[in-house]
N, C-alpha and C positions, 0 to 999 in steps of 0.2 A: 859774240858781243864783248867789246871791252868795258874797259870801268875808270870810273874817275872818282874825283872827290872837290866837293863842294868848298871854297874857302871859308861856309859858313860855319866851320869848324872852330874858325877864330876870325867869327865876326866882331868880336870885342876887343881887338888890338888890330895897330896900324899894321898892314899887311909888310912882308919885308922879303927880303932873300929867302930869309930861313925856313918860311912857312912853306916855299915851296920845296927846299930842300928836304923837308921832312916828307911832305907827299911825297916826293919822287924815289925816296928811301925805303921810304914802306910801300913799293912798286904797282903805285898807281902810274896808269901813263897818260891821264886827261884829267883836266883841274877848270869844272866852274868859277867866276871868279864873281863875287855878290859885290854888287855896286851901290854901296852906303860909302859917305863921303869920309865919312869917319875912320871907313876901314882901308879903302884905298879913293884918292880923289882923281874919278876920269873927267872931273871939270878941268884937270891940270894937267898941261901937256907932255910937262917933267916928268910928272909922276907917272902918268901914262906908259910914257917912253920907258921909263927906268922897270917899270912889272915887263912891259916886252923884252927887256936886254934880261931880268933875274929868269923867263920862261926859258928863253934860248940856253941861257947855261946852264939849266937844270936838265934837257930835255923834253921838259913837260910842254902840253901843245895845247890850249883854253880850248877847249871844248864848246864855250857857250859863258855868257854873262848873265847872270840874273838883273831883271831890271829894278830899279831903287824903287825900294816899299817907305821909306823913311828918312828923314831929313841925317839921322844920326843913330846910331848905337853906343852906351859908356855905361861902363859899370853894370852892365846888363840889365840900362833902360834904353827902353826904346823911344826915340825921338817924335819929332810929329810925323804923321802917317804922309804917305800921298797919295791919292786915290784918282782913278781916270776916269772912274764914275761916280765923281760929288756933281750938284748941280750949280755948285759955285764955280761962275766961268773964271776967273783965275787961279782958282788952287786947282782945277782941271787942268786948266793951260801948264800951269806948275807938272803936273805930273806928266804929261806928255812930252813937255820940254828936258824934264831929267831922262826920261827913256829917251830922246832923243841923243842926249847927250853919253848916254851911255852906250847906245849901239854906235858913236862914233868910235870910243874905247874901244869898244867888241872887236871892232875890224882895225884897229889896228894893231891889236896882243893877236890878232890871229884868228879868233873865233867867229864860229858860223851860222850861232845860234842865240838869238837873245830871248831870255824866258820873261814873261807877262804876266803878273796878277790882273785881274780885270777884278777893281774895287778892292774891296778889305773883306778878309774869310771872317767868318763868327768865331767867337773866341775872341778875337780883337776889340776895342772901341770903335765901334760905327757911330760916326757921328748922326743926329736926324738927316733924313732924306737922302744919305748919302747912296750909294747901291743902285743909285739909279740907271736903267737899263737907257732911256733915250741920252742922257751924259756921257755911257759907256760907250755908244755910238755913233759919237759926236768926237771921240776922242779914238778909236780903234784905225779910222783912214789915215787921220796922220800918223797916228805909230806907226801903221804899216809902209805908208811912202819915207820915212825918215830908216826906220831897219830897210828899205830897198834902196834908198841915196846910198847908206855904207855899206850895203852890199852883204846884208846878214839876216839869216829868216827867220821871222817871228815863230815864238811858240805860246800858245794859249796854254796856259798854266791851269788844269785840273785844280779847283780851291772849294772849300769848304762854301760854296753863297750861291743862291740863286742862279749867279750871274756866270757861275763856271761850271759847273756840274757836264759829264761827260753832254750829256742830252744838248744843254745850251749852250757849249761849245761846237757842237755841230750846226746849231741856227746859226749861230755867229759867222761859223767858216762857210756856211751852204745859202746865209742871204744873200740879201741885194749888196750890202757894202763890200769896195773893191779893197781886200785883204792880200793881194798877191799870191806868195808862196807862203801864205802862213800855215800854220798845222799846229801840233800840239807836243805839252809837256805834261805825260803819265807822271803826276806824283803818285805815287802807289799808296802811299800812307794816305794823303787826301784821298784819294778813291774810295780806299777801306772806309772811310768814311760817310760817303753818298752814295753808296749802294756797292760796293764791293770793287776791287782791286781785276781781279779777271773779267768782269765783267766790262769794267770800263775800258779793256783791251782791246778788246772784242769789238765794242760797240763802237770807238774809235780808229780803228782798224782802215789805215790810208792815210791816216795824216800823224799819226805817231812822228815828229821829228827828234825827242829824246825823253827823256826819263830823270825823275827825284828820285831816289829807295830809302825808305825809312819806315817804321815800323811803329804801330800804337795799338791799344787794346780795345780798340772801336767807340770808345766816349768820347777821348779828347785830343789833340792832335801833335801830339806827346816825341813825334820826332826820334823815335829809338833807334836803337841799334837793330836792325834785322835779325829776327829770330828774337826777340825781347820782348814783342806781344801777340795779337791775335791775325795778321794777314798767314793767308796760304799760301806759300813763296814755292812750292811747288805747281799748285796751279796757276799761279802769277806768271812763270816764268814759261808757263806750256800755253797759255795764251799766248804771251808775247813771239816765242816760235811760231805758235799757230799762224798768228796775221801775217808773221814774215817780219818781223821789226829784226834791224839788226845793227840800230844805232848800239848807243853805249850806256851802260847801267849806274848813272852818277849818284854815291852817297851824297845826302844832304842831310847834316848830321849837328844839331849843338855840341858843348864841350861838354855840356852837362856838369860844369865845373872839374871836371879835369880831360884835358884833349888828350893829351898820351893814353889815355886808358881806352877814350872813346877812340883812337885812332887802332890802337890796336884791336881791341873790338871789329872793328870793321874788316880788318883785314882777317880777322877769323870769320866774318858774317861774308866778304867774298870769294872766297875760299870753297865756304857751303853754297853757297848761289851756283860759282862754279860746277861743281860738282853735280846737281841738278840740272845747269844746259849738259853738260857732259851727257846725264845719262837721256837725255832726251833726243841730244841730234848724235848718240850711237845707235850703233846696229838692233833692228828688232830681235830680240830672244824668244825663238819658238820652244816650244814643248815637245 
């Protein structure tokens, strides 16, 4: 497995050269790129263009786009949400129409993978009625035919709500609605949350297309550094062998008010990850 890093490290500034410069420095070799308009605008074709030419001269290869949760990020508020399961048919329409807009983006920085929130996780402001399951299914076809126009495969986002949980992501991908080659995004941290981080490896196990790593102490969804709360990142990572996943293991990580600390942090939290597949796909040691 390789590893990336989330540009949600600095979701709170205009994304630039440098940003990338710095992941590539601290020798990550694939960089999620989170599409708030705030932080980079894939409504603009400039701008678009100009993150594919800073990817190329860094080295770095997107991995996967995250699809826009919100109209904005500044100062470390969060803008209005956008939700693919409200039952209001235009701020629906709205949310499907930025994911659409954003797996145009995806595919052309390169990336092969767009990740999905279906609704808004707890812990958020859920408007009334919002979370609704026949809205989310009224909006999940066209996401899926718009990531397959640009040629990129959805991934159902493991989240904190009814509407994601490993369980109802498998109704989702195993009903009647025609989802193509969609499959799934192990947050690990979300996991740890609805019923456990191994567990949901396991029980997803086939449609695995990539992975969040973060880390929380089982209440709230705290987004840490790996090794900084209560997941078993030993057994996490022996599931993931177990099913055969061999995507790549993307930090999704706040600054937590300061990103250098939190960047370095992580590169000592994969470091230890490492070190765990290490001793997993070596040689058995008999007695």
């Amino acid at each position: 497995m390789t590893f990336g890093l989330s540009t949600h490290l600095f979701h709170g500034e205009t994304l630039t050269a440098s940003h990338f410069e710095r992941i590539r420095a601290h020798d990550f070799e694939l960089v999620e790129i989170f599409a708030t308009r705030t932080h980079v605008d894939y409504h603009d074709a400039a701008a678009v263009a100009e993150v594919r030419r800073w990817l190329d001269a860094t080295g770095l290869r997107a991995w996967s786009v995250h699809a826009p949760i919100c109209d904005g990020f500044v100062n470390g508020v969060w803008g209005r949400a956008y939700s693919n399961a409200t039952p209001d048919t235009a701020l629906r329409r709205e949310a499907v129409d930025e994911t659409a807009r954003a797996a145009d983006a995806a595919a052309a920085w390169g990336a092969g993978v767009i990740v999905l929130h279906l609704g808004i996780p707890r812990g958020q402001p859920i408007p009334a009625g919002d979370n609704d399951a026949g809205a989310l299914a009224r909006s999940l076809e066209p996401i899926a035919a718009a990531c397959a126009a640009a040629g990129v495969r959805l991934a159902l986002e493991v989240i904190p709500n009814d509407l994601a949980t490993p369980g109802a992501l498998l109704r989702w991908l195993e009903g009647d609605l025609d989802l193509g080659a969609a499959g799934v995004c192990l947050d690990v941290g979300h996991a740890h949350l609805v019923g456990g981080a191994p567990e949901a490896a396991e029980e997803l196990a086939g449609y695995l297309l990539t992975t969040h790593i973060h880390d929380n102490r089982g209440k709230a969804d705290d987004h840490l550094v790996p090794f900084a709360g209560t997941i078993d990142w030993p057994s996490t990572m022996m599931a993931l062998v177990k099913v055969g996943y061999t995507g790549p293991l993307i930090f999704e990580l706040p600054d937590h008010g300061d990103a250098a600390r939190v960047l370095t942090a992580a590169v000592g939290a994969r470091a230890r990850l490492q070190g765990i597949l290490d001793d997993l796909n070596g040689p058995l040691a008999f007695e």
